[in-house]
C-alpha positions in Angstrom: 180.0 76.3 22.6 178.2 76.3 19.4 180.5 74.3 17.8 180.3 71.7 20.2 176.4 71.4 20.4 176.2 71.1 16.6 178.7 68.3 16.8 176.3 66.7 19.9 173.2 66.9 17.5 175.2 65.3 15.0 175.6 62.3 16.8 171.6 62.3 17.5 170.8 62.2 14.1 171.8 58.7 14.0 171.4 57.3 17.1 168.2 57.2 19.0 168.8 55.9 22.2 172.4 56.9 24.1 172.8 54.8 27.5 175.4 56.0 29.9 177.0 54.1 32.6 175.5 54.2 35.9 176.4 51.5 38.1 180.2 50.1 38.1 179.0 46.5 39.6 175.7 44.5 39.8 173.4 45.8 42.4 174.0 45.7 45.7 172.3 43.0 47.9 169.3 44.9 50.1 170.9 46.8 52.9 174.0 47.2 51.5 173.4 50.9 51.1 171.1 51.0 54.4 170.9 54.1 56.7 172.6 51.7 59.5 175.6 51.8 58.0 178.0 54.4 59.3 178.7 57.3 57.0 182.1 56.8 56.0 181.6 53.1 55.4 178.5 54.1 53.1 180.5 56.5 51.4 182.6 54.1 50.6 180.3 52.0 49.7 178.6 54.5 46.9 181.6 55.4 45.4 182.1 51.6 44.8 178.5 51.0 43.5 178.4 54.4 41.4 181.4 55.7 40.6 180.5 57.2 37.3 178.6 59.5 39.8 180.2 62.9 41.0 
């Protein structure tokens, strides 16, 4: 464990911003995610909008 966070703060001390992936598409249209949406199809719908997401 140490190992690895002295490998992590290597990597920081040349890099000063780290962006991670959030979204896998553009945003969604408004609604797309809306609470009227039954919850399987929402699920669905998540896991195709943010599936770098757990």
């Amino acid at each position: 464990l140490r190992l690895m966070n002295r490998q992590i703060l290597a990597i920081f001390e040349e890099v000063d911003v780290y962006l991670s992936p959030v979204m896998g598409k553009l945003p969604p249209e408004i609604g797309f995610l809306g609470p009227d949406q039954e919850p399987r199809e929402l699920n669905k719908r998540q896991g195709q909008g943010f599936p770098f997401t757990p």
